[in-house]
Each structure stands twice: as C-alpha cells, then as structure tokens.
mmCIF file of the C-alpha atoms, coordinates in Angstrom:
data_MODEL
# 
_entry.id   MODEL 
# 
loop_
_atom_site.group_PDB 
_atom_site.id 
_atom_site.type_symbol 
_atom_site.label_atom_id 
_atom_site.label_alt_id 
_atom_site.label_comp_id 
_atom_site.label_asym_id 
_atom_site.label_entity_id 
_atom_site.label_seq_id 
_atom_site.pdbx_PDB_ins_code 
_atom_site.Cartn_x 
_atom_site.Cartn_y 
_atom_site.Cartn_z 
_atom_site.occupancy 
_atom_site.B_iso_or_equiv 
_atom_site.pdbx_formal_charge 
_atom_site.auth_seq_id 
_atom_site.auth_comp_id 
_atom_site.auth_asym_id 
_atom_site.auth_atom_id 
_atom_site.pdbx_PDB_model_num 
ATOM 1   C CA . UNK A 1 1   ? 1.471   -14.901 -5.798  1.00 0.00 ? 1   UNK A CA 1 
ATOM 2   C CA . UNK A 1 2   ? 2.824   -11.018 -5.923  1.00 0.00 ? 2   UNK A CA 1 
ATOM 3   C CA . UNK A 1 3   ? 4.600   -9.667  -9.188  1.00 0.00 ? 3   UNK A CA 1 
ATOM 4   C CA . UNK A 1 4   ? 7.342   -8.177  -8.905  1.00 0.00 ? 4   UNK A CA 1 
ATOM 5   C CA . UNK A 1 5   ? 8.471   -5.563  -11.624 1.00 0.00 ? 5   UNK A CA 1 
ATOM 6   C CA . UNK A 1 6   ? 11.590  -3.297  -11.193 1.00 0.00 ? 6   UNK A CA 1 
ATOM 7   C CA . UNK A 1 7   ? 11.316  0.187   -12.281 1.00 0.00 ? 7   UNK A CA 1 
ATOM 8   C CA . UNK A 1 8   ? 13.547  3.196   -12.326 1.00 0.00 ? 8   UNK A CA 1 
ATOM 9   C CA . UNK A 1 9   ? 11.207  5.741   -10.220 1.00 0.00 ? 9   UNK A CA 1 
ATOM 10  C CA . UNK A 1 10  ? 7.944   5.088   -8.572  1.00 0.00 ? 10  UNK A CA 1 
ATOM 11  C CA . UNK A 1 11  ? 6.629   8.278   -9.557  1.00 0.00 ? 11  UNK A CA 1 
ATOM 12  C CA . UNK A 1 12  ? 6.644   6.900   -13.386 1.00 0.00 ? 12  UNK A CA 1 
ATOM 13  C CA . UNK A 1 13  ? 3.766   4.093   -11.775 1.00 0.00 ? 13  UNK A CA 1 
ATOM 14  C CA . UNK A 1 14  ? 0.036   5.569   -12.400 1.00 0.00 ? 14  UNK A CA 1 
ATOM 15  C CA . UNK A 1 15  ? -2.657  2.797   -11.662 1.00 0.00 ? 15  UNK A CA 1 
ATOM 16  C CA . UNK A 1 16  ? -5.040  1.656   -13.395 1.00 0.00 ? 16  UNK A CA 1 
ATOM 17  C CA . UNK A 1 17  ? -8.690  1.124   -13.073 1.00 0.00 ? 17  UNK A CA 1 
ATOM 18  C CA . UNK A 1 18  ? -9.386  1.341   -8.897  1.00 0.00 ? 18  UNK A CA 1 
ATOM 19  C CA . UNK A 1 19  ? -5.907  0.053   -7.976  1.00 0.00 ? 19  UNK A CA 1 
ATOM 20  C CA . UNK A 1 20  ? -4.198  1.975   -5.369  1.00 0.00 ? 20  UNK A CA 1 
ATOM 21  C CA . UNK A 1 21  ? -0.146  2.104   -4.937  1.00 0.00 ? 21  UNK A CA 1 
ATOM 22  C CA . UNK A 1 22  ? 1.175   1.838   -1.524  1.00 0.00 ? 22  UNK A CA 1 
ATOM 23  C CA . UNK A 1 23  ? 4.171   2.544   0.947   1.00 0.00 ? 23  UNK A CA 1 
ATOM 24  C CA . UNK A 1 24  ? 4.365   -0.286  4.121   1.00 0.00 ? 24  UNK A CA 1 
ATOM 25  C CA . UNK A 1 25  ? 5.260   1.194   7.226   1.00 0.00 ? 25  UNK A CA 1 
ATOM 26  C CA . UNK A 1 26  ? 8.697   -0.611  8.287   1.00 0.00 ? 26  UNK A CA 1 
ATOM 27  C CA . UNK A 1 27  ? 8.249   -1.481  11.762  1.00 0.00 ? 27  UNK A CA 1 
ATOM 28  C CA . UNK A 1 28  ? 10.949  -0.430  14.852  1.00 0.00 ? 28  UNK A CA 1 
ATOM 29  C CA . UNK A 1 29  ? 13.611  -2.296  14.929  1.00 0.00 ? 29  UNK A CA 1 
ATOM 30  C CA . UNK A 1 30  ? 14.769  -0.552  18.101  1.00 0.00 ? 30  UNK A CA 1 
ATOM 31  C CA . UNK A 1 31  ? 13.315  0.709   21.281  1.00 0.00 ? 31  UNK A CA 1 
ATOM 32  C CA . UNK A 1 32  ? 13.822  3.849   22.820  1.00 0.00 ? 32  UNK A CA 1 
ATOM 33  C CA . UNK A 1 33  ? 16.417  2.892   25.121  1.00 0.00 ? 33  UNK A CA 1 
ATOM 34  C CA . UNK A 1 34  ? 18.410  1.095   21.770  1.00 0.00 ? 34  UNK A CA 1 
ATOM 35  C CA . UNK A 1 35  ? 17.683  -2.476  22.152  1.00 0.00 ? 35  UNK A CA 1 
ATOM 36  C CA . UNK A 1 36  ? 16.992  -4.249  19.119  1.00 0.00 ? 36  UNK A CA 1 
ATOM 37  C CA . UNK A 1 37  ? 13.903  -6.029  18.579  1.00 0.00 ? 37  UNK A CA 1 
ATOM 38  C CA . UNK A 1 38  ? 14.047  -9.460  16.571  1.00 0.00 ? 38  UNK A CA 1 
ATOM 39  C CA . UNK A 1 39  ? 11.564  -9.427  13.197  1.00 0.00 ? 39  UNK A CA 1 
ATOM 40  C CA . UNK A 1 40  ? 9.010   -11.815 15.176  1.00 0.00 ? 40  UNK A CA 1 
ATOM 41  C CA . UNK A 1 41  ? 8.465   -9.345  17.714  1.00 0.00 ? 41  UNK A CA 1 
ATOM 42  C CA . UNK A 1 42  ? 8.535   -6.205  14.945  1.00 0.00 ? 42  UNK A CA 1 
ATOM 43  C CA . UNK A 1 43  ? 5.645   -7.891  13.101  1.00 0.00 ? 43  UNK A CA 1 
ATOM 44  C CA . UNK A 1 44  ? 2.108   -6.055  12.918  1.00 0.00 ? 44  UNK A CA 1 
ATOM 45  C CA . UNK A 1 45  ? -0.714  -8.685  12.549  1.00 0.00 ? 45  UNK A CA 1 
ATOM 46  C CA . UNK A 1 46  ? -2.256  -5.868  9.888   1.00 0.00 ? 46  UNK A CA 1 
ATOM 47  C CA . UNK A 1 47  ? -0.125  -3.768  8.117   1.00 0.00 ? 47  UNK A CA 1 
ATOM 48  C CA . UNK A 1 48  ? -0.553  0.148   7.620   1.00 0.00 ? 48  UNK A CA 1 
ATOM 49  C CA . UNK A 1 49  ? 0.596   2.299   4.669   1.00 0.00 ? 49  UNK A CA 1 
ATOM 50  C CA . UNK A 1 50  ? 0.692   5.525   2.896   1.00 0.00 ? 50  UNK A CA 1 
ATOM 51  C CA . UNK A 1 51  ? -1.296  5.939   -0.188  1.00 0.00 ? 51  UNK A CA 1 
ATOM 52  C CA . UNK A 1 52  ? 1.373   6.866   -2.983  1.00 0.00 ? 52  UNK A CA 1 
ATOM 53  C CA . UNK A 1 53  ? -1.214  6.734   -6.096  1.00 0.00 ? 53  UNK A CA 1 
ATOM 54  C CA . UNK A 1 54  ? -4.806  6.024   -7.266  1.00 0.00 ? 54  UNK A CA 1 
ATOM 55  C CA . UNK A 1 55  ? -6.239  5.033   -10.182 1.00 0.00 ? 55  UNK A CA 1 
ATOM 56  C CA . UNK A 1 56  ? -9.503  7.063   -11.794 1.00 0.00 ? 56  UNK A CA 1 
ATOM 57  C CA . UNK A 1 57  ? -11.645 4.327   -10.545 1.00 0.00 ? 57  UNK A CA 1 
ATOM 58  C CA . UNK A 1 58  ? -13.611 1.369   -11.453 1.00 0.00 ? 58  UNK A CA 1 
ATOM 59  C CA . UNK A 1 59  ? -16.729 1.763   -13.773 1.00 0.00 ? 59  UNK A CA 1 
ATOM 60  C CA . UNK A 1 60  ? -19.987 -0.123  -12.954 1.00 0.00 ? 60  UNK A CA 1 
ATOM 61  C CA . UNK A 1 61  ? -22.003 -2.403  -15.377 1.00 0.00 ? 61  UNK A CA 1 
ATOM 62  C CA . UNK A 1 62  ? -23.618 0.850   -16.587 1.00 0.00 ? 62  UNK A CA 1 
ATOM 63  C CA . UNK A 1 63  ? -20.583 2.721   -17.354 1.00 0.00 ? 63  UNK A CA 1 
ATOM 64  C CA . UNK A 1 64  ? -20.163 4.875   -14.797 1.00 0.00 ? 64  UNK A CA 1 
ATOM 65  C CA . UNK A 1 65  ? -17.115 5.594   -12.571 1.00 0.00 ? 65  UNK A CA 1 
ATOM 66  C CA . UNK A 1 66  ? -16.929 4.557   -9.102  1.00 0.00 ? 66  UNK A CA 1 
ATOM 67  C CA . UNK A 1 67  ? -15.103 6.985   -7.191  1.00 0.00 ? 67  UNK A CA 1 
ATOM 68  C CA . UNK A 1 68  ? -12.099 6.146   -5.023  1.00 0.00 ? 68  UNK A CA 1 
ATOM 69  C CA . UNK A 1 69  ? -12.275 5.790   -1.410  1.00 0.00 ? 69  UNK A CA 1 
ATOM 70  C CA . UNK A 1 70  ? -8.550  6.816   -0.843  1.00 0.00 ? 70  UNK A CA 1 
ATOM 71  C CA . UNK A 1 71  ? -6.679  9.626   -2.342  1.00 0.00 ? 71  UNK A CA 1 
ATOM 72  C CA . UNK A 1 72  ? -2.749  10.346  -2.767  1.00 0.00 ? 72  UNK A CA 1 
ATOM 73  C CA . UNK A 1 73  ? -1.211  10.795  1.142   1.00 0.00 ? 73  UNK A CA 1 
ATOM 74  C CA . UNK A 1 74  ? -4.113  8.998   2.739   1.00 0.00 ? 74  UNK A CA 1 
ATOM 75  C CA . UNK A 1 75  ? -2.964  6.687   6.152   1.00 0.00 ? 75  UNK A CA 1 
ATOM 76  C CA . UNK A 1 76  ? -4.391  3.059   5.630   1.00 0.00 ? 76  UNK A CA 1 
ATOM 77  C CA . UNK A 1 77  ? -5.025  -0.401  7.321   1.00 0.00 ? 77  UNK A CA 1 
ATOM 78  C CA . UNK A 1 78  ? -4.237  -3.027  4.716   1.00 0.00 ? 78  UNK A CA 1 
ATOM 79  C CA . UNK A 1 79  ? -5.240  -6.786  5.126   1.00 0.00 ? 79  UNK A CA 1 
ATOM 80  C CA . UNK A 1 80  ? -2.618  -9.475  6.138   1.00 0.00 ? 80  UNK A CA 1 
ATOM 81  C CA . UNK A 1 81  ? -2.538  -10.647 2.695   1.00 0.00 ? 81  UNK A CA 1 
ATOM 82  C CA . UNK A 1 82  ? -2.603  -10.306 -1.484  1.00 0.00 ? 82  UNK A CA 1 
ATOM 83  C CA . UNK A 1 83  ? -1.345  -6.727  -3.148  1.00 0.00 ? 83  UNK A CA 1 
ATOM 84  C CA . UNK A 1 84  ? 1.309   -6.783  -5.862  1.00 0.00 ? 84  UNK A CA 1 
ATOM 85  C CA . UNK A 1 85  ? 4.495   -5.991  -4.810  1.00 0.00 ? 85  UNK A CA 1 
ATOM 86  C CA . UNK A 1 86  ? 6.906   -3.458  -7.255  1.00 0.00 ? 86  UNK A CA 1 
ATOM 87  C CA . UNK A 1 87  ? 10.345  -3.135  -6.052  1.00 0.00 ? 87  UNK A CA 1 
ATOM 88  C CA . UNK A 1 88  ? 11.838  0.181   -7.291  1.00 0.00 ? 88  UNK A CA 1 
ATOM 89  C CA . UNK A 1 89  ? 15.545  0.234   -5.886  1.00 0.00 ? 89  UNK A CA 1 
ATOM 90  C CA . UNK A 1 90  ? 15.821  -1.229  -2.720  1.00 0.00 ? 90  UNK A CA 1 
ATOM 91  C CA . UNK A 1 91  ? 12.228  0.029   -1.560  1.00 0.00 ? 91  UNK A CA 1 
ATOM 92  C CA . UNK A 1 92  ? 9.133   -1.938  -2.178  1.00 0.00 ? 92  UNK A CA 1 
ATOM 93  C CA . UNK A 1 93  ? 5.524   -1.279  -3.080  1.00 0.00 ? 93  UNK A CA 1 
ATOM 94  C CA . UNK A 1 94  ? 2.376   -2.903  -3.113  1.00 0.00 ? 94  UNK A CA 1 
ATOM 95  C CA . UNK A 1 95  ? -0.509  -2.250  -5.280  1.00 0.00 ? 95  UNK A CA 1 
ATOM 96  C CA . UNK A 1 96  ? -4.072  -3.245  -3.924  1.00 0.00 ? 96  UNK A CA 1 
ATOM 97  C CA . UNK A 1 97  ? -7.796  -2.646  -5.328  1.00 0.00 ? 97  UNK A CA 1 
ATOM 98  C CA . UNK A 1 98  ? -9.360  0.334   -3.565  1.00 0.00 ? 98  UNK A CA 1 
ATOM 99  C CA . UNK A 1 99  ? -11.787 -2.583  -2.142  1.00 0.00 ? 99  UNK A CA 1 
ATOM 100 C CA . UNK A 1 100 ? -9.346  -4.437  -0.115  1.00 0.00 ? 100 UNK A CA 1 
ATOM 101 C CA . UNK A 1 101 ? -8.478  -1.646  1.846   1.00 0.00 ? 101 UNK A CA 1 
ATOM 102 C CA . UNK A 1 102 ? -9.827  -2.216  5.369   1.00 0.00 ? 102 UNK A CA 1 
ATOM 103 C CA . UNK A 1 103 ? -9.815  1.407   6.843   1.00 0.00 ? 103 UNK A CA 1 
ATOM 104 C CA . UNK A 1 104 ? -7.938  4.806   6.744   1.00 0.00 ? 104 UNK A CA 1 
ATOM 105 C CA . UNK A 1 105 ? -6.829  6.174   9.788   1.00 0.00 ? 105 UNK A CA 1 
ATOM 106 C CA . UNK A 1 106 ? -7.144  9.752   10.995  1.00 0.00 ? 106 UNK A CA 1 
ATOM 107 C CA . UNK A 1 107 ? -4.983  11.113  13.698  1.00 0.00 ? 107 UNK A CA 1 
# 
C-alpha cells in the first residue's frame, strides 16, 4: 500500500538512501483532431516518468556507496506497480528504489 504525505513544495523532498522521486507522465486525454479518449483507452501498461530527485545511494555490506543509476531530469520506464505516492497540491509523486527502475530512455 502507497503513503501518502502532503507537503507544501516538492522541492523541500530530498531522498534518502537509493530512493528516487518521480513525475508520471499524464497520458492524452485528447487526440489531435479533439476527441476525447476515455481513461481505459489513456492507460500505458508501464508507466514513464521524469526523475525529480535522488538520494546519495545505497551502501553495501562493506560500507561503501553504491552509486545511482538515474540522476535529476533523467526519462524512465517504471514498473506497473509499488512506489510511494506524495501528493503536493493537486500533483502527485512517487518515490521508488533506484532498483525498481526498469530502463531510462534516450531520445
């Protein structure tokens, strides 16, 4: 189950550890030519995202940071479930472990 917290700013959110803070892509609502599209049809089977945040990274058993595989701005595939969500306003965020990102994606 997701937590949801309610802050005043996202930019006051720094994660911990090798957490990651994210920004869902909201899907099209509309076509081109204005029609609307009903949510079933609007739904991606995986998610993608902007990365917002990064923690320092996780350390191993011998005390040593792991670096992070995503950085601040990075384009990413996210699975279909788990992440914490944070609603800030009417916008909401997800926080995932560096791990359970699937890809980035370069264009």
């Amino acid at each position: 189950m997701a937590a949801q917290t309610t802050l005043k700013t996202i930019k006051s959110l720094v994660p911990l550890f090798d957490r990651v803070l994210v920004q869902r892509f909201k899907p099209e609502t509309k076509t081109a030519s204005g029609i609307l599209l009903p949510a079933s049809a609007t739904k991606d089977p995986l998610p993608e995202a902007t990365v917002l945040a990064v923690g320092p990274g996780a350390t191993d058993k011998d005390g040593k940071v792991i670096p992070m595989a995503t950085k601040p701005g990075d384009r990413v595939l996210l699975p279909g479930w788990g992440g914490s969500s944070i609603k800030v306003g009417e916008e909401e965020y997800y926080l995932y472990r560096d791990s359970e990102i699937l890809a980035k994606i370069h264009e």
